[in-house]
N, CA, C and O of each residue as an XYZ file, in Angstrom:
820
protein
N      64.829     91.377    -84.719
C      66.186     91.273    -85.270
C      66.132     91.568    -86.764
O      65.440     90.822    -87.457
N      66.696     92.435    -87.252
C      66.767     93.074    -88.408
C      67.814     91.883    -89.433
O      68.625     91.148    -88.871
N      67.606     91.865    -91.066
C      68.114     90.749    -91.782
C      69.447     90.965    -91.747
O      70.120     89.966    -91.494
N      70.245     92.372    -91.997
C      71.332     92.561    -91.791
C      72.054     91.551    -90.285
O      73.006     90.827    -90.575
N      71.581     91.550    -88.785
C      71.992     90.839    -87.902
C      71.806     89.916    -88.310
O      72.932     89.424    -88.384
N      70.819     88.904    -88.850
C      70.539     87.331    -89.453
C      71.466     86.976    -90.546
O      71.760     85.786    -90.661
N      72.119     88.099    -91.610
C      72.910     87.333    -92.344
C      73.803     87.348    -91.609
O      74.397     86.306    -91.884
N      74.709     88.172    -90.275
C      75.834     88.185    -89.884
C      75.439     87.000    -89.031
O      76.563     86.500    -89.075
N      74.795     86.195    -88.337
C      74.886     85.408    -87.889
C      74.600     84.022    -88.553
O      74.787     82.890    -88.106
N      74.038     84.486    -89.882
C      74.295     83.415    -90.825
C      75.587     83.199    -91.505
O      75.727     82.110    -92.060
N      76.838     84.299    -91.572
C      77.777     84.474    -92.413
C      78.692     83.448    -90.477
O      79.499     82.525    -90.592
N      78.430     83.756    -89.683
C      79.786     83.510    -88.727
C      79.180     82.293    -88.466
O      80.059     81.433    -88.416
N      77.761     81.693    -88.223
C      77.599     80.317    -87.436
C      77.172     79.238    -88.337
O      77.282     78.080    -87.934
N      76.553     79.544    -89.871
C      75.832     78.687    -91.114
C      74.868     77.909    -90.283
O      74.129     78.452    -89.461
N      74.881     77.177    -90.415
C      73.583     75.701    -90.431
C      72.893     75.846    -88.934
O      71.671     75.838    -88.785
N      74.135     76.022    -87.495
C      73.699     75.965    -86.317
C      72.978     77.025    -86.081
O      72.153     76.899    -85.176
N      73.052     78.418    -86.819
C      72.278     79.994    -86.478
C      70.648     79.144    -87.073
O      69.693     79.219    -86.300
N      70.454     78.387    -88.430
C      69.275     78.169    -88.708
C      68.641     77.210    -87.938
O      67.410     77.204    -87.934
N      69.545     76.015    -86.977
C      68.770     75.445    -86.748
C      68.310     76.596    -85.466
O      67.204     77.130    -85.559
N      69.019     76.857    -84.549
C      69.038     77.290    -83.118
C      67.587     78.304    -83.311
O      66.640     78.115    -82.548
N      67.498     79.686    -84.702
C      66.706     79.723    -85.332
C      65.190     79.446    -84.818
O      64.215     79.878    -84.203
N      65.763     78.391    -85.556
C      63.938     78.172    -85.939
C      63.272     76.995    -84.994
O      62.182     76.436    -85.112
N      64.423     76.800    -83.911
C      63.971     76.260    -82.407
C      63.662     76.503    -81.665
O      63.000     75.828    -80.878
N      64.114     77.944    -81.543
C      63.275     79.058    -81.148
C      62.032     79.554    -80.907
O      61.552     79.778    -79.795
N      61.481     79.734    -82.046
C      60.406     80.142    -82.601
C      60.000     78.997    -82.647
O      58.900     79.456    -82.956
N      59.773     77.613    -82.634
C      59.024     76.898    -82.517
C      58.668     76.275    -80.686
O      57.626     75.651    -80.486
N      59.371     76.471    -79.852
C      59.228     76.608    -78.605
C      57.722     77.687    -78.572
O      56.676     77.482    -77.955
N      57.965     78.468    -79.172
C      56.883     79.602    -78.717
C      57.396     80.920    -78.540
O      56.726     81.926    -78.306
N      58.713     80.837    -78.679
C      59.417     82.408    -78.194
C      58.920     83.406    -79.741
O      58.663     82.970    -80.863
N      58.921     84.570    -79.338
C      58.847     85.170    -80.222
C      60.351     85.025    -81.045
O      61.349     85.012    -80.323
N      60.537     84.921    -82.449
C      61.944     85.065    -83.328
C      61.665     84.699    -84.557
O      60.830     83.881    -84.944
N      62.376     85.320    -85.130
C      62.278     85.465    -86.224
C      62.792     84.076    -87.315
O      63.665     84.294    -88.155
N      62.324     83.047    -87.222
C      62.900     81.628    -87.405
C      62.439     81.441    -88.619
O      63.322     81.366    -89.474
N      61.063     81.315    -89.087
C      61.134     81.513    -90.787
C      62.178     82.607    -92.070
O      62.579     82.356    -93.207
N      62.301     83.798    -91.205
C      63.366     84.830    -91.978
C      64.176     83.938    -91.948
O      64.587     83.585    -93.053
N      64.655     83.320    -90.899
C      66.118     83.586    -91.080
C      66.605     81.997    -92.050
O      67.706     82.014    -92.600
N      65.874     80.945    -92.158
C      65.581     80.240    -92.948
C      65.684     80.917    -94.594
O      66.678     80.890    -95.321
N      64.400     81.486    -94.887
C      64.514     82.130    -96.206
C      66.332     82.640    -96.426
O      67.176     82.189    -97.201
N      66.413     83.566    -95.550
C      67.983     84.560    -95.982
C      68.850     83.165    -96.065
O      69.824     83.158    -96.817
N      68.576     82.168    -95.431
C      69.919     81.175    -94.995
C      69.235     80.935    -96.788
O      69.905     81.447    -97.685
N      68.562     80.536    -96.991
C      68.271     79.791    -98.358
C      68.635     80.803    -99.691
O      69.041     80.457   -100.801
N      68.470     81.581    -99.400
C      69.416     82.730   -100.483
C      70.798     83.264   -100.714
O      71.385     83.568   -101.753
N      71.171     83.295    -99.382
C      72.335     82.876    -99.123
C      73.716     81.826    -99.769
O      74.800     82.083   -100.293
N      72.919     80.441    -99.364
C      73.321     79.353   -100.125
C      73.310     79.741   -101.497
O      74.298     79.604   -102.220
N      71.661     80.470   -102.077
C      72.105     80.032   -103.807
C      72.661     81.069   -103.963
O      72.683     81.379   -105.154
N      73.372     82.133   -102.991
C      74.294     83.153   -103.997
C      75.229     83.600   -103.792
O      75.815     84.531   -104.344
N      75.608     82.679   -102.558
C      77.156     82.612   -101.872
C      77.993     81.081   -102.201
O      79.196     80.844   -102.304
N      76.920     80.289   -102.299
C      77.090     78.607   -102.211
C      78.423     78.642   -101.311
O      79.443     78.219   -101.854
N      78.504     79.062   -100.106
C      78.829     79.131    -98.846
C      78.446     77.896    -98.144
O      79.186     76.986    -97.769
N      77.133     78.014    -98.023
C      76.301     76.817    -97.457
C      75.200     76.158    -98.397
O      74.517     76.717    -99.255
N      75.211     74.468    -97.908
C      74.876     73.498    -99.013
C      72.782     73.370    -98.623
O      72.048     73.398    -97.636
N      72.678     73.261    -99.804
C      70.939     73.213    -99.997
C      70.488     72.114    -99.111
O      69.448     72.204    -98.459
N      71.237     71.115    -99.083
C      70.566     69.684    -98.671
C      70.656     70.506    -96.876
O      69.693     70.733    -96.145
N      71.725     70.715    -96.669
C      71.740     70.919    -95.002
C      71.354     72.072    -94.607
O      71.724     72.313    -93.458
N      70.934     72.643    -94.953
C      70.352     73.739    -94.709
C      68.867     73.575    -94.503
O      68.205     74.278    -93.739
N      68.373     72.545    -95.279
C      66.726     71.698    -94.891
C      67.107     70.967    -93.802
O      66.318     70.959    -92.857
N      68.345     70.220    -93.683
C      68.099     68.961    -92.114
C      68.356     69.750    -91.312
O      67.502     69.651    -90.431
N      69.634     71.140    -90.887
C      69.567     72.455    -89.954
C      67.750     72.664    -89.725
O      67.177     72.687    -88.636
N      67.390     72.739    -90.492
C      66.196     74.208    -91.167
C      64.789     72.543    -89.695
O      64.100     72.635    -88.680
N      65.169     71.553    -90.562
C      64.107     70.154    -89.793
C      64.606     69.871    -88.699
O      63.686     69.667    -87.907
N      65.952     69.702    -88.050
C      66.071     69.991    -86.907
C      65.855     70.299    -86.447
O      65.696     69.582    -85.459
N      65.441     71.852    -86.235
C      65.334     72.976    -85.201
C      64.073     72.837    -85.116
O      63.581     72.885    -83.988
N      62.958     72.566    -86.611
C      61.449     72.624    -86.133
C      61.330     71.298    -85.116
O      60.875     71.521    -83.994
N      61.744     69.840    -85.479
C      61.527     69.124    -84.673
C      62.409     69.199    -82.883
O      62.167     68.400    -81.978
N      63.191     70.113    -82.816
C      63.584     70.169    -81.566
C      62.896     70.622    -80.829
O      62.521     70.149    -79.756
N      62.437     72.362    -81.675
C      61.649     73.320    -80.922
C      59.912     72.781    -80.774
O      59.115     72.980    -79.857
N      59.794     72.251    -81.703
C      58.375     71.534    -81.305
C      58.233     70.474    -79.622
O      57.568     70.483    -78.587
N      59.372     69.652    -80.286
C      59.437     68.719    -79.046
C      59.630     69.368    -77.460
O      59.195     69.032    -76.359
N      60.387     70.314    -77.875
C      60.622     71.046    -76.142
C      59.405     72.005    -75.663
O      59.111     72.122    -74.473
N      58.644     72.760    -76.838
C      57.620     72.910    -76.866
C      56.334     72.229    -76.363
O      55.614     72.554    -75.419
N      56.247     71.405    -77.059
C      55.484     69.889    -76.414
C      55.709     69.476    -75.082
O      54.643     69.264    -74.503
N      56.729     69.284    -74.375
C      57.531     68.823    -73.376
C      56.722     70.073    -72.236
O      55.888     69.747    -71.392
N      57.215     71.544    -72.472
C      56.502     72.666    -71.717
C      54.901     72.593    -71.859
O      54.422     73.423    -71.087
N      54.160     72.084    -72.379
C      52.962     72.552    -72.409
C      52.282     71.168    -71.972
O      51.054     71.161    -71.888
N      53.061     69.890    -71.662
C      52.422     68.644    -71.299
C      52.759     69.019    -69.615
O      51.957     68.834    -68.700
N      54.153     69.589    -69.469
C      54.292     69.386    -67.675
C      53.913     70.604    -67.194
O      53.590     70.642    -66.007
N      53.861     71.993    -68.081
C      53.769     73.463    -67.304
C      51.871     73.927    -67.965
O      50.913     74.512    -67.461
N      52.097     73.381    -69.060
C      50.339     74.096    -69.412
C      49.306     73.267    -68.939
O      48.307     73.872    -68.552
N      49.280     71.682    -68.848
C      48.543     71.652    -68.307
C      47.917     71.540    -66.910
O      46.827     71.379    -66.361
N      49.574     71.764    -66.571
C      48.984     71.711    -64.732
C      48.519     73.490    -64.503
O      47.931     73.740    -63.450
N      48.708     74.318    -65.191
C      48.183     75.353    -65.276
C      46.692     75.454    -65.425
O      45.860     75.547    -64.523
N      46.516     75.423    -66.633
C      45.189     74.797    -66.766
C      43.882     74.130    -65.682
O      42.734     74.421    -65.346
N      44.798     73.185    -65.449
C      44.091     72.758    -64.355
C      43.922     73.348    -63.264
O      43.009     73.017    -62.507
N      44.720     74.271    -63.002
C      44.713     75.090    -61.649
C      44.163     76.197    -61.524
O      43.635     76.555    -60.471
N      44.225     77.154    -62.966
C      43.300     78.256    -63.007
C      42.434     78.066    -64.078
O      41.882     79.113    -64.415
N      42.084     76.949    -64.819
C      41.138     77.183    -66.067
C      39.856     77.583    -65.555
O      39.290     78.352    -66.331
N      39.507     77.444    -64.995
C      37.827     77.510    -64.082
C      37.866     78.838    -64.550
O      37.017     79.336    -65.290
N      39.231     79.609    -63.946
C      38.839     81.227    -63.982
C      38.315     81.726    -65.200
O      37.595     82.710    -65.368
N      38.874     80.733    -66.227
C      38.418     81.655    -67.713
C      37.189     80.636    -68.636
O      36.804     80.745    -69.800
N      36.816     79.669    -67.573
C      35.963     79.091    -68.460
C      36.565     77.292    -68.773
O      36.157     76.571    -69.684
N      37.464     76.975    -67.871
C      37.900     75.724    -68.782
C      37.724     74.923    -67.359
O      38.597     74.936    -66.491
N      36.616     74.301    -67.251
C      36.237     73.523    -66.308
C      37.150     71.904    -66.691
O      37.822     71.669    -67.695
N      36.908     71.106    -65.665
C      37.704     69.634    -65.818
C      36.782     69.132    -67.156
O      37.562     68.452    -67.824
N      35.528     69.168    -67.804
C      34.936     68.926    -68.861
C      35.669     69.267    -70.197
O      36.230     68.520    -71.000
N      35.462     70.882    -70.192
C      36.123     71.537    -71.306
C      38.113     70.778    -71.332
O      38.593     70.266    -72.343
N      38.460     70.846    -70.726
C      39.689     70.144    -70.617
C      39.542     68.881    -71.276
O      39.713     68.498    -72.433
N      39.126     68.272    -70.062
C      38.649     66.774    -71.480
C      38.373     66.887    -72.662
O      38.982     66.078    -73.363
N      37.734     67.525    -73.170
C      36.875     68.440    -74.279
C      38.298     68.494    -75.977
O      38.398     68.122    -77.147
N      39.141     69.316    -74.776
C      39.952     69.631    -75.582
C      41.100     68.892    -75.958
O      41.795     69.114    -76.950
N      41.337     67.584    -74.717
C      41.683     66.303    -75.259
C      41.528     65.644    -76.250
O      42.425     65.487    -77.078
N      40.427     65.164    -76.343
C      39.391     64.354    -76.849
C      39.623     64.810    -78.268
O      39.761     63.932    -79.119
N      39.700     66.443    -78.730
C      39.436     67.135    -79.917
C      40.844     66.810    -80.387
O      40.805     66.579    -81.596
N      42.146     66.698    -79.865
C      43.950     66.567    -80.105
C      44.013     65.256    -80.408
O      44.582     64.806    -81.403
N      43.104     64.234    -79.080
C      43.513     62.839    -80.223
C      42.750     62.658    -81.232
O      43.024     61.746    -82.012
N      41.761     63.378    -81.423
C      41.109     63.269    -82.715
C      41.465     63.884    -84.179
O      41.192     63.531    -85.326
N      42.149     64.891    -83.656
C      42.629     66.247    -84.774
C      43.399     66.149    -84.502
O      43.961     66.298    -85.587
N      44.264     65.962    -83.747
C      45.799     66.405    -83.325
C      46.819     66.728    -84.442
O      47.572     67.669    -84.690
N      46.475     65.373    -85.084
C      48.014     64.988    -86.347
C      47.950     65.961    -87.394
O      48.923     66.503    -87.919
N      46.023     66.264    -87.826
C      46.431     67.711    -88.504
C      46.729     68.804    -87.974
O      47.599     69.421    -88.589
N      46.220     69.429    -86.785
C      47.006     70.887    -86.291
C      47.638     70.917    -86.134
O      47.959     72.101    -86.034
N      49.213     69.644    -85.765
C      50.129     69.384    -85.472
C      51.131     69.323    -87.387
O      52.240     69.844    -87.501
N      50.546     68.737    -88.388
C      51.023     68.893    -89.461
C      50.813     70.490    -89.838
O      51.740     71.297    -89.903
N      49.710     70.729    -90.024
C      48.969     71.928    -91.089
C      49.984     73.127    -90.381
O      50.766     73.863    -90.981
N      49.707     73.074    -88.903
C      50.051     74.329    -88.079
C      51.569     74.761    -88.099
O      52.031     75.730    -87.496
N      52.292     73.841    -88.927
C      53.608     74.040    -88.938
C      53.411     74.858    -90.349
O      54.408     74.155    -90.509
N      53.146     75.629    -91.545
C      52.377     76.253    -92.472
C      51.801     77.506    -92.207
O      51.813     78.365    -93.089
N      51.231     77.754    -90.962
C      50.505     79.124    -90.194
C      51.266     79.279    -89.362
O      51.491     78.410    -88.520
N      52.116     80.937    -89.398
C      53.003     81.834    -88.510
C      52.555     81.734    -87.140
O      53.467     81.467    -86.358
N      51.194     81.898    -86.530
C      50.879     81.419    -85.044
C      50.930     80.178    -84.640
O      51.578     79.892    -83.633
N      50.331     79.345    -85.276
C      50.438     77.624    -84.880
C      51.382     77.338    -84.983
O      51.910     76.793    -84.014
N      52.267     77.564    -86.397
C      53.923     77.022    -85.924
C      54.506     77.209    -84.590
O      55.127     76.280    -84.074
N      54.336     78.488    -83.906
C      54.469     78.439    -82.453
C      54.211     78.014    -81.494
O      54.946     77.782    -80.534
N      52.816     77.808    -81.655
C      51.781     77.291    -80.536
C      51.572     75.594    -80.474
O      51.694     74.832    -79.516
N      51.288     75.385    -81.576
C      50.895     74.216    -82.028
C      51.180     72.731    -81.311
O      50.441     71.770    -81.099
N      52.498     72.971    -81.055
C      53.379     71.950    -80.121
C      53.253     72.070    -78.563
O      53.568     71.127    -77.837
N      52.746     73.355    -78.032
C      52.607     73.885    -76.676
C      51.032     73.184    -76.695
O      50.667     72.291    -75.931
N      50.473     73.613    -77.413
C      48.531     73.159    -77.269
C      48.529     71.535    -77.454
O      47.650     70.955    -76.817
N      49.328     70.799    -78.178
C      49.358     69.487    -78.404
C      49.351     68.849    -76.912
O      48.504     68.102    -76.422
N      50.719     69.435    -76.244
C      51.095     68.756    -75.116
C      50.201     69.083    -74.161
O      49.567     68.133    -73.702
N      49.951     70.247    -73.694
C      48.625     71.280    -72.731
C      47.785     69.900    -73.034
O      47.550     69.236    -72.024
N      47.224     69.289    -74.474
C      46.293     68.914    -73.855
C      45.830     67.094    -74.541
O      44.952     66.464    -75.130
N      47.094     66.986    -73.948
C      47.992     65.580    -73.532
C      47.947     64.656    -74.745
O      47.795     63.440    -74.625
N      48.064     65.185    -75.746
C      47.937     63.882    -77.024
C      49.172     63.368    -76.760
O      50.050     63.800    -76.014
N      49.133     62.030    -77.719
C      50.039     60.996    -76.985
C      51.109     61.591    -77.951
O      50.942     62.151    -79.035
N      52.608     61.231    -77.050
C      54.234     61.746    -78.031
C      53.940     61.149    -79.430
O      53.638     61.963    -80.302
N      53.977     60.114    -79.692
C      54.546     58.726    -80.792
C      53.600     59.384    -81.850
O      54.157     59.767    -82.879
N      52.443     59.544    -81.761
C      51.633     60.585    -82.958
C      52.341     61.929    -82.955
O      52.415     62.500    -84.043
N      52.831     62.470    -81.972
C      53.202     63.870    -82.429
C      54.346     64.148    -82.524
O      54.759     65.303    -82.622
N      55.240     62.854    -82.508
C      56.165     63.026    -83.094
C      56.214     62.900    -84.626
O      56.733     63.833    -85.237
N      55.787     61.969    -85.237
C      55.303     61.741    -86.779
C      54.843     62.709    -87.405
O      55.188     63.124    -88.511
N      54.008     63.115    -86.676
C      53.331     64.487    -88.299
C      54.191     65.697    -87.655
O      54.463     66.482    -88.562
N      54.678     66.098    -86.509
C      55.322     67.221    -86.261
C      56.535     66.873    -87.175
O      56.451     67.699    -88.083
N      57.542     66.140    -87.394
C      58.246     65.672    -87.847
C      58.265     65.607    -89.443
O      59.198     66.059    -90.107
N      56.905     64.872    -90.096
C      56.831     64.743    -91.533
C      56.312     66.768    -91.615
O      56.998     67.402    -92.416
N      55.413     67.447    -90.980
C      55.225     68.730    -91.518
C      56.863     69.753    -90.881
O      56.917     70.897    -91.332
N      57.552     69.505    -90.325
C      58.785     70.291    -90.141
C      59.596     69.750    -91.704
O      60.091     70.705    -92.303
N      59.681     69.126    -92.023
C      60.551     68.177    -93.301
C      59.983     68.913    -94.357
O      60.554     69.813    -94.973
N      58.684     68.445    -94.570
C      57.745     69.291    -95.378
C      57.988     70.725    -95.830
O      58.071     71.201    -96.962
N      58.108     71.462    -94.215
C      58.080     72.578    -94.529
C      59.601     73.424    -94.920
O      59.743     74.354    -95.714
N      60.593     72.777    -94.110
C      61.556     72.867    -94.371
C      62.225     73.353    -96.028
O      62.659     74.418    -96.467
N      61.999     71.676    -96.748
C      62.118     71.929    -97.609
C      61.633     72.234    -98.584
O      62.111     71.866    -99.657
N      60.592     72.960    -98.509
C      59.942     73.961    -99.518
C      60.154     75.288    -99.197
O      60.676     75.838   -100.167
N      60.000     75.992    -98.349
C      60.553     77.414    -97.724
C      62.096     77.328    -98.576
O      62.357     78.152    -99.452
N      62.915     76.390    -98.251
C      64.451     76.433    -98.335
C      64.409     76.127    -99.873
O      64.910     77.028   -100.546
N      63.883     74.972   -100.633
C      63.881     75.526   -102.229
C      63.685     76.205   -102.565
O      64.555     76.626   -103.328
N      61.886     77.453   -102.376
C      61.527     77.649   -102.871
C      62.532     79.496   -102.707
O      62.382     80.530   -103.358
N      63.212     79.254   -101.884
C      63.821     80.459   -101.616
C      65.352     80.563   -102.324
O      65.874     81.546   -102.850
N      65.959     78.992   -102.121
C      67.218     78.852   -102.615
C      67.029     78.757   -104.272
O      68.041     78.678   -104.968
N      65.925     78.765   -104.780
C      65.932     78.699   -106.455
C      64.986     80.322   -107.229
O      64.532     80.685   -108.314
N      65.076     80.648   -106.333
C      63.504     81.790   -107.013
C      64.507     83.129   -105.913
O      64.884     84.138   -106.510
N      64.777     83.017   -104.673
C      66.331     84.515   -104.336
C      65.203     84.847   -103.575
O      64.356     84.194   -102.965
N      65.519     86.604   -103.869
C      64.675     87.230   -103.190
C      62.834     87.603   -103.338
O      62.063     88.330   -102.711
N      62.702     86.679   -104.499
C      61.346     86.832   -105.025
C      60.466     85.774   -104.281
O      59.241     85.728   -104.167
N      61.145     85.188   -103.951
C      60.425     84.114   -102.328
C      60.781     84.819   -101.580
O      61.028     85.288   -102.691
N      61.083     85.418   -100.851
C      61.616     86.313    -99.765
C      60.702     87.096    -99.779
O      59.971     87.115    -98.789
N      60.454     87.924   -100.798
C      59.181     89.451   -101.276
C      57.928     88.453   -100.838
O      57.212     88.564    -99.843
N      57.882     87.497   -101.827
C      56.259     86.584   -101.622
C      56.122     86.344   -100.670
O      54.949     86.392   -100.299
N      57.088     85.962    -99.713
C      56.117     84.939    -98.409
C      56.261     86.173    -97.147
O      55.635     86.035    -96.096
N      57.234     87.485    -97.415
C      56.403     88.450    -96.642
C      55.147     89.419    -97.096
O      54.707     90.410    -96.514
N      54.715     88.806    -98.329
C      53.358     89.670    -99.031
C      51.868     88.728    -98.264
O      50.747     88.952    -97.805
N      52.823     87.587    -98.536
C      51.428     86.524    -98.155
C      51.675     85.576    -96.761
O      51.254     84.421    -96.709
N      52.393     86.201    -95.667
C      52.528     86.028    -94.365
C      51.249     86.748    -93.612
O      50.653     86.104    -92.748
N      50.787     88.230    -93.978
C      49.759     88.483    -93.468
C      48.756     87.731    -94.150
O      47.774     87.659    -93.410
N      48.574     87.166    -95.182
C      47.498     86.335    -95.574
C      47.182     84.881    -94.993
O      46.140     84.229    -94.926
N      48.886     84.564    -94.486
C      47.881     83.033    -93.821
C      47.802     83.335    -92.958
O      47.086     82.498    -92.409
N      48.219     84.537    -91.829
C      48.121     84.506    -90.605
C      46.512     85.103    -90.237
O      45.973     85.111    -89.130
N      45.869     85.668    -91.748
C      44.545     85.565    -91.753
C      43.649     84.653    -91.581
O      42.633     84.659    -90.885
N      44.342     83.418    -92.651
C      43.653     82.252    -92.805
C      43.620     81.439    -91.837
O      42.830     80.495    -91.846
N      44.569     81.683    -90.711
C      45.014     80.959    -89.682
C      44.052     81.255    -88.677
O      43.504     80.375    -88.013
N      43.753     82.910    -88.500
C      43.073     83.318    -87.082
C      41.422     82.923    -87.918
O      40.573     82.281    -87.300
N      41.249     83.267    -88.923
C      39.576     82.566    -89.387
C      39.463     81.058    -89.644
O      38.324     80.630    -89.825
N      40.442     80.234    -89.681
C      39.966     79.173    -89.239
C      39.794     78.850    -87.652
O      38.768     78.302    -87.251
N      40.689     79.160    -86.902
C      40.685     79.634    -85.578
C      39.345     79.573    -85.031
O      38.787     78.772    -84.281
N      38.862     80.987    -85.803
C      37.649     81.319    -85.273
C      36.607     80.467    -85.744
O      35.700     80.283    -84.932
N      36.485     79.785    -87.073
C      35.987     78.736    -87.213
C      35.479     77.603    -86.307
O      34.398     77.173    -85.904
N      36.903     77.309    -86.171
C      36.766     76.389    -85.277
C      36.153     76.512    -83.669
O      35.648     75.530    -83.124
N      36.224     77.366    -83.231
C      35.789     78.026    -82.018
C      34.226     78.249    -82.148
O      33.511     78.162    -81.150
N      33.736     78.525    -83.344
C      32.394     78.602    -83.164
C      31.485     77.391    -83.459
O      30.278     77.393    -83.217
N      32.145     76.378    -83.990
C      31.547     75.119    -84.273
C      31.388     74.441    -82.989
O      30.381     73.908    -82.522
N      32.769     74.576    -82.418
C      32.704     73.888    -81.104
C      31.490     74.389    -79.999
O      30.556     73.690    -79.608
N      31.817     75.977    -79.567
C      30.779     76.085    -78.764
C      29.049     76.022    -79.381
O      28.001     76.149    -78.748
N      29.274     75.782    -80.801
C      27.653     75.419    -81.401
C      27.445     74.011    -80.811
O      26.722     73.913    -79.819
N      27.974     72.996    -81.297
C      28.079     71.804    -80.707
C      28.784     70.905    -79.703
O      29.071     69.719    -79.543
N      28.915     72.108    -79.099
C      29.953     71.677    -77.619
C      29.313     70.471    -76.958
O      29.844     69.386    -76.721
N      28.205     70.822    -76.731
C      26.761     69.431    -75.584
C      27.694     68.112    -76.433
O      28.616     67.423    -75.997
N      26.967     68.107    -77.906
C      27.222     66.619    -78.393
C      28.599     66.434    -78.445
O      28.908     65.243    -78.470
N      29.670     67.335    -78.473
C      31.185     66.995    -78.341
C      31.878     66.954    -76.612
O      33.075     66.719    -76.453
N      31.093     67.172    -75.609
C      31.133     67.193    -74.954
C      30.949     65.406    -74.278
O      31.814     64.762    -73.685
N      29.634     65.005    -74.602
C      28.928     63.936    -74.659
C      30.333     62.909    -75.132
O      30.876     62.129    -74.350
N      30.631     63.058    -76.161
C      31.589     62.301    -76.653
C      32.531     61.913    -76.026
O      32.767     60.769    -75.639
N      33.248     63.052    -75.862
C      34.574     63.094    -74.516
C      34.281     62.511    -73.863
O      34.904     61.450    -73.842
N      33.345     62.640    -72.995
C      32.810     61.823    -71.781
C      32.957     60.351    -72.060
O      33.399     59.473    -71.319
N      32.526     60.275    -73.193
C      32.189     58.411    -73.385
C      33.878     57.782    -74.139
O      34.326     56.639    -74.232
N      34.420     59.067    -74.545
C      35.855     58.430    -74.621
C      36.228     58.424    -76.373
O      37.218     57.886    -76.869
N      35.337     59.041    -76.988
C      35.496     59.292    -78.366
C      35.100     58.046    -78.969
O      35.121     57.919    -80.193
């Protein structure tokens, strides 16, 4: 969706286009839910059409909706998936545990941080639930990093125009760098020390 369609649906619907937005895209759908945030936040400072404060609780809404329904799909549809074909790719009833074990342990940061990185903001809430961390934690940091993020995207756009707009599509391919090499980070630590994290799971962390 091109910005021209995002301001027209920012000019006819205001606050409900940002939340609906960026509920979207936090479900997991592909959309364009950070743009349309930024434009809504430039918007405001140069139409003052629409107000700064609500345009962050629109902007925190939608992340905490789309997370939660997100969450919701990946606790009742990913992990009975999982369970049914993981074998095929490697995710035995162990590794599953595995990856439990790693959510209540880590959870609250991939669940904060990942709202910050263009893939995890998507995913983040789907992998939480897939692999069953408890709601009441992921509601809290999904919640404090949607707020978080909210309103810094939406200041930093509603006071600085289109020069936040230019920046965070200069340095969107940069975290989505930082995002897939920690990724991979993380992926290689694990299968280095999978046995002793494995071991763990087993005994219950």
């Amino acid at each position: 969706m091109a910005p021209p369609d995002l301001s027209h649906l920012l000019a006819t619907y205001g606050y409900f286009a940002v939340l609906v937005a960026i509920a979207i895209e936090s479900m997991g759908i592909p959309f364009p839910g950070e743009t349309t945030l930024l434009l809504a936040s430039v918007y405001a400072g140069t139409t003052h059409r629409l107000s700064l404060p609500w345009v962050i609780v629109a902007a925190s809404a939608g992340a905490i909706l789309g997370d939660n329904i997100g969450f919701w799909a990946g606790r009742e549809g990913g992990y009975r998936l999982a369970r049914r074909y993981g074998s095929r790719v490697g995710l035995d009833e162990r590794r599953l545990k595995l990856g439990q074990y790693l959510f209540r342990k880590h959870g609250a940061k991939v669940v904060f941080f990942g709202r910050f990185v263009a893939v995890l903001r998507a995913w983040a809430a789907f992998l939480a639930g897939t692999n069953r961390m408890a709601w009441r934690p992921f509601l809290i940091y999904n919640a404090l990093g949607g707020i978080v993020w909210s309103t810094l995207v939406t200041c930093g756009a509603y006071f600085f125009g289109d020069r936040m707009h230019h920046l965070m599509r200069r340095l969107g391919p940069w975290f989505f760098v930082l995002g897939v090499a920690a990724s991979i980070a993380s992926y290689l630590f694990i299968r280095r020390h999978e046995q002793r994290l494995l071991a763990e799971a087993e005994r219950g962390g």
